[in-house]
NUTINU-898404 format. One record per residue: residue number from 1; residue in one letter; x, y, z of N, C-alpha, C in turn. Coordinates in pm, whole numbers, plus 50000, padded with zeros to 5 digits. Example, Ala and Ser with C-alpha at 12.3 -4.5 7.8 and 13.67 -1.06 7.14 Angstrom:
2
site k=1&r=a&n.X=51319&n.Y=49431&n.Z=50780&ca.X=51230&ca.Y=49550&ca.Z=50780&c.X=51320&c.Y=49670&c.Z=50780
site k=2&r=s&n.X=51285&n.Y=49775&n.Z=50708&ca.X=51367&ca.Y=49894&ca.Z=50714&c.X=51290&c.Y=50003&c.Z=50787
! end
This chain:
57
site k=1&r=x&n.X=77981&n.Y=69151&n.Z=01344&ca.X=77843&ca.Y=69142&ca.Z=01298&c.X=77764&c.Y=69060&c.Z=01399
site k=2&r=x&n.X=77678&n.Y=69159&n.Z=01467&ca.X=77631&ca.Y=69053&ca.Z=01575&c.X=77489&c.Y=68963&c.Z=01543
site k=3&r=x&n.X=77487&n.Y=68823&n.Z=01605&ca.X=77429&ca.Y=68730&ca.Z=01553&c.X=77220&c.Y=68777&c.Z=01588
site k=4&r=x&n.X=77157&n.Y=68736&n.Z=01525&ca.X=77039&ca.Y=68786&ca.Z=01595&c.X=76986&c.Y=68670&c.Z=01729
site k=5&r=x&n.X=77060&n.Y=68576&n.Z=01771&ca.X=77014&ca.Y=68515&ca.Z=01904&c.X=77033&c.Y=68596&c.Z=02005
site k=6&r=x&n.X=77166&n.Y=68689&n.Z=01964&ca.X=77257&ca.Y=68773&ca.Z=02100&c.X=77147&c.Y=68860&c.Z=02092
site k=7&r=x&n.X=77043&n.Y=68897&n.Z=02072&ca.X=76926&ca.Y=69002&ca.Z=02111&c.X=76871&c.Y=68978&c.Z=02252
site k=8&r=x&n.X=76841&n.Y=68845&n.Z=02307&ca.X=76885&ca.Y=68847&ca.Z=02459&c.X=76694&c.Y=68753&c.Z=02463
site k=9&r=x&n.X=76707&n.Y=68680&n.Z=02329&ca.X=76528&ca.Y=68591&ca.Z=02361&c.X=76561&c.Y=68492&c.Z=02449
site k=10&r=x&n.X=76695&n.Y=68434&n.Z=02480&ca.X=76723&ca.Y=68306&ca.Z=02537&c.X=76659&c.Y=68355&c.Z=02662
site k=11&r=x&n.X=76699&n.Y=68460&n.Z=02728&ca.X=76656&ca.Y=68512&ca.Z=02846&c.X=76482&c.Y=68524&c.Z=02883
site k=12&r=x&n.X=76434&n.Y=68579&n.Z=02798&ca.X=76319&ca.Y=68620&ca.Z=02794&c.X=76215&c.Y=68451&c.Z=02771
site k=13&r=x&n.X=76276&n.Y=68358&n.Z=02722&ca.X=76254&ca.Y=68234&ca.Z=02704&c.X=76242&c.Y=68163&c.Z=02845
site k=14&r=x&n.X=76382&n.Y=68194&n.Z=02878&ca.X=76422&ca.Y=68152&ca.Z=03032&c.X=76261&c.Y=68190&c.Z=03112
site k=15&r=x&n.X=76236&n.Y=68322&n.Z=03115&ca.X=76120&ca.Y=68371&ca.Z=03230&c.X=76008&c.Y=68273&c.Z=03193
site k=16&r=x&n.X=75947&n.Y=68281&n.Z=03093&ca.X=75858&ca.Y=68223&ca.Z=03003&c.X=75870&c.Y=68098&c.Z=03134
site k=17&r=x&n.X=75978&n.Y=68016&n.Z=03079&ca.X=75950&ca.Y=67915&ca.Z=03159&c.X=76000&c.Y=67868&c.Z=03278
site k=18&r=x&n.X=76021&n.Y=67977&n.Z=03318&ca.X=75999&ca.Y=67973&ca.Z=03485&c.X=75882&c.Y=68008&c.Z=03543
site k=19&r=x&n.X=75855&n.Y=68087&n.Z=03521&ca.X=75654&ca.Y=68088&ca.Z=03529&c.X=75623&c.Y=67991&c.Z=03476
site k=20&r=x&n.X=75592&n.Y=67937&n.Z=03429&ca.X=75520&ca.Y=67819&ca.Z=03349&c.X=75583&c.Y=67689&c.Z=03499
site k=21&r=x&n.X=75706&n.Y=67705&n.Z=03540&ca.X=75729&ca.Y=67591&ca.Z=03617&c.X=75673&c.Y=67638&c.Z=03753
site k=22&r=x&n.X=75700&n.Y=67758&n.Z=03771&ca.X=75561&ca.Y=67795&ca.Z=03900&c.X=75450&c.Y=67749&c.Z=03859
site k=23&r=x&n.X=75413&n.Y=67812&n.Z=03773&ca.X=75230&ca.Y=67737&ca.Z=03741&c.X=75230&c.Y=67617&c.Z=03798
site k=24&r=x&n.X=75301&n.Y=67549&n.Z=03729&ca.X=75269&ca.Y=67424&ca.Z=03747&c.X=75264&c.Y=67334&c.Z=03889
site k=25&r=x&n.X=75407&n.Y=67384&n.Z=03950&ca.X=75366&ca.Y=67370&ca.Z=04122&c.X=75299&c.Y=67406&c.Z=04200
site k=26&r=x&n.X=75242&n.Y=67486&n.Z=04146&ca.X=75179&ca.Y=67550&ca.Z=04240&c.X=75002&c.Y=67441&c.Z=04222
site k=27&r=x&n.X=74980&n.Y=67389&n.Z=04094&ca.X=74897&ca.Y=67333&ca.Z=04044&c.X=74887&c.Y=67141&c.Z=04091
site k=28&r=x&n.X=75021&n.Y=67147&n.Z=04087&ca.X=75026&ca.Y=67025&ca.Z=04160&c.X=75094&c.Y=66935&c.Z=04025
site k=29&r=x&n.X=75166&n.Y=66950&n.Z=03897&ca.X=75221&ca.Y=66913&ca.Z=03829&c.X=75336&c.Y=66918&c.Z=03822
site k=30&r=x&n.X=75457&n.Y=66839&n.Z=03910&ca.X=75550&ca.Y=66805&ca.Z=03958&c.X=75622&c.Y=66746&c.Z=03848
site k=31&r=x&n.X=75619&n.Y=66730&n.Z=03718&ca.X=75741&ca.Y=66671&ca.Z=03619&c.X=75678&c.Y=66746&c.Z=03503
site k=32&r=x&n.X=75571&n.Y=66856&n.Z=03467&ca.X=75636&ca.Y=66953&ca.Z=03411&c.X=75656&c.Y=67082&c.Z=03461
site k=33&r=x&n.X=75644&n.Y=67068&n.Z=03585&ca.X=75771&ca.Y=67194&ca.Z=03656&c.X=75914&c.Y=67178&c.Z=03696
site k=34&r=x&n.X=75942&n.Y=67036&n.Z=03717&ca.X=76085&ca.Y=66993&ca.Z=03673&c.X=76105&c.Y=67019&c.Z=03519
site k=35&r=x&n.X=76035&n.Y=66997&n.Z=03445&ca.X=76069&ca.Y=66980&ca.Z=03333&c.X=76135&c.Y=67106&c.Z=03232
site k=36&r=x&n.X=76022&n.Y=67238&n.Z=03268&ca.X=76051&ca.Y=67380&ca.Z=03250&c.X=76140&c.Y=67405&c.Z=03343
site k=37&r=x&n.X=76137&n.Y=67407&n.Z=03461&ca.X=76273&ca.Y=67416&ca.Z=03531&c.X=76371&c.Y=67411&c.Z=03464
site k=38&r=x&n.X=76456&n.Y=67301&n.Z=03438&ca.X=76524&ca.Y=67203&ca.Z=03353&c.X=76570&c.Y=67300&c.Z=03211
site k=39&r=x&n.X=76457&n.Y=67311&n.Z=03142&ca.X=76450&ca.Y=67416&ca.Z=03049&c.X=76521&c.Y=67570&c.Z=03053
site k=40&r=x&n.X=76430&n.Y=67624&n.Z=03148&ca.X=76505&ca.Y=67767&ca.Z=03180&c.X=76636&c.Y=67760&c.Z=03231
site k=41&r=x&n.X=76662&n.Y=67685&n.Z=03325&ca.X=76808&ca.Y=67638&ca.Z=03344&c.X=76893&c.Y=67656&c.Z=03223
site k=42&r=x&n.X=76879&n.Y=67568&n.Z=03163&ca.X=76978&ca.Y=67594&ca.Z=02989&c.X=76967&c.Y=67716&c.Z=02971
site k=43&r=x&n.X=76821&n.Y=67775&n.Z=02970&ca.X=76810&ca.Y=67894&ca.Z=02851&c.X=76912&c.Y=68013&c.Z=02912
site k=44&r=x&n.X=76935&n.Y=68011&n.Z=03084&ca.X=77015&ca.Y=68132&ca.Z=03104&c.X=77150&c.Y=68087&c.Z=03108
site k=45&r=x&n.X=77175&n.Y=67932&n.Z=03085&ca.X=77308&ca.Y=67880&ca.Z=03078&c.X=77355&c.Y=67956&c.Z=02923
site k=46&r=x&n.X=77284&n.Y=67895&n.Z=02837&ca.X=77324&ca.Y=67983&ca.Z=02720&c.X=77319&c.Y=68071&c.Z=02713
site k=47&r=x&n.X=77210&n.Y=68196&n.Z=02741&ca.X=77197&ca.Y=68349&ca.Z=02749&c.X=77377&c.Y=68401&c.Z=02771
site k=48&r=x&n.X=77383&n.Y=68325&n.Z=02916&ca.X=77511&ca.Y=68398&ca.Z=02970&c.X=77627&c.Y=68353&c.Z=02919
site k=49&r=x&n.X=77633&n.Y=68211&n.Z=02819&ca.X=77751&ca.Y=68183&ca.Z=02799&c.X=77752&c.Y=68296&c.Z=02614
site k=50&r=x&n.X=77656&n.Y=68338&n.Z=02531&ca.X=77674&ca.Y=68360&ca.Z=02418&c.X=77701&c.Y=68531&c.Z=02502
site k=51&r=x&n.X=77679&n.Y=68577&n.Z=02612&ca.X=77737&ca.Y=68733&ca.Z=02666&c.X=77851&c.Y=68736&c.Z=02647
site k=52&r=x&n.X=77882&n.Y=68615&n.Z=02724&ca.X=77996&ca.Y=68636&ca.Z=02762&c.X=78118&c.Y=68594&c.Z=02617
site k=53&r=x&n.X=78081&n.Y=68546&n.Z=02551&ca.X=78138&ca.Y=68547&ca.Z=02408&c.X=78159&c.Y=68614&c.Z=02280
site k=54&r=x&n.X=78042&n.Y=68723&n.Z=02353&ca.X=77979&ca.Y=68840&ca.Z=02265&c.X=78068&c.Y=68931&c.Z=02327
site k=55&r=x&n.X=78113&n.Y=68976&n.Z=02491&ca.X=78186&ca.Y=69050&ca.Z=02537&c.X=78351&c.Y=68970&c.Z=02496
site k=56&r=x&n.X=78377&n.Y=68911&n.Z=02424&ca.X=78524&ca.Y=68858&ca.Z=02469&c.X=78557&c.Y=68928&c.Z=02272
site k=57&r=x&n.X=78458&n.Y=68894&n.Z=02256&ca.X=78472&ca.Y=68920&ca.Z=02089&c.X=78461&c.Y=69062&c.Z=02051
! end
C-alpha cells in the first residue's frame, strides 16, 4: 500500500527551493540561499532515500 509522500512532492519541493536559493543570490541574500539550499538538499536526500525503500519493498 503505497504511502501518499512516495508521490514524488519531496522532489518537486526540492526545485521550489532551489529556485528560491537562486533568487536569492542572485539578489544578494546570502543566508537565505544557504538556507533553501540546505533545504532542498534534504528534500532530494529524502526523495531518494523513501525510492529507494519503495523499490526494495
Amino acid at each position: 500500500m503505497p504511502l501518499q509522500f512516495f508521490s514524488g512532492e519531496f522532489l518537486q519541493y526540492a526545485v521550489v527551493f532551489f529556485v528560491l536559493a537562486l533568487v536569492a543570490a542572485v539578489l544578494g541574500a546570502r543566508g537565505v540561499a544557504g538556507v533553501s539550499m540546505t533545504i532542498a538538499k534534504w528534500l532530494v536526500i529524502v526523495f531518494l532515500v523513501l525510492t529507494v525503500v519503495t523499490l526494495v519493498l
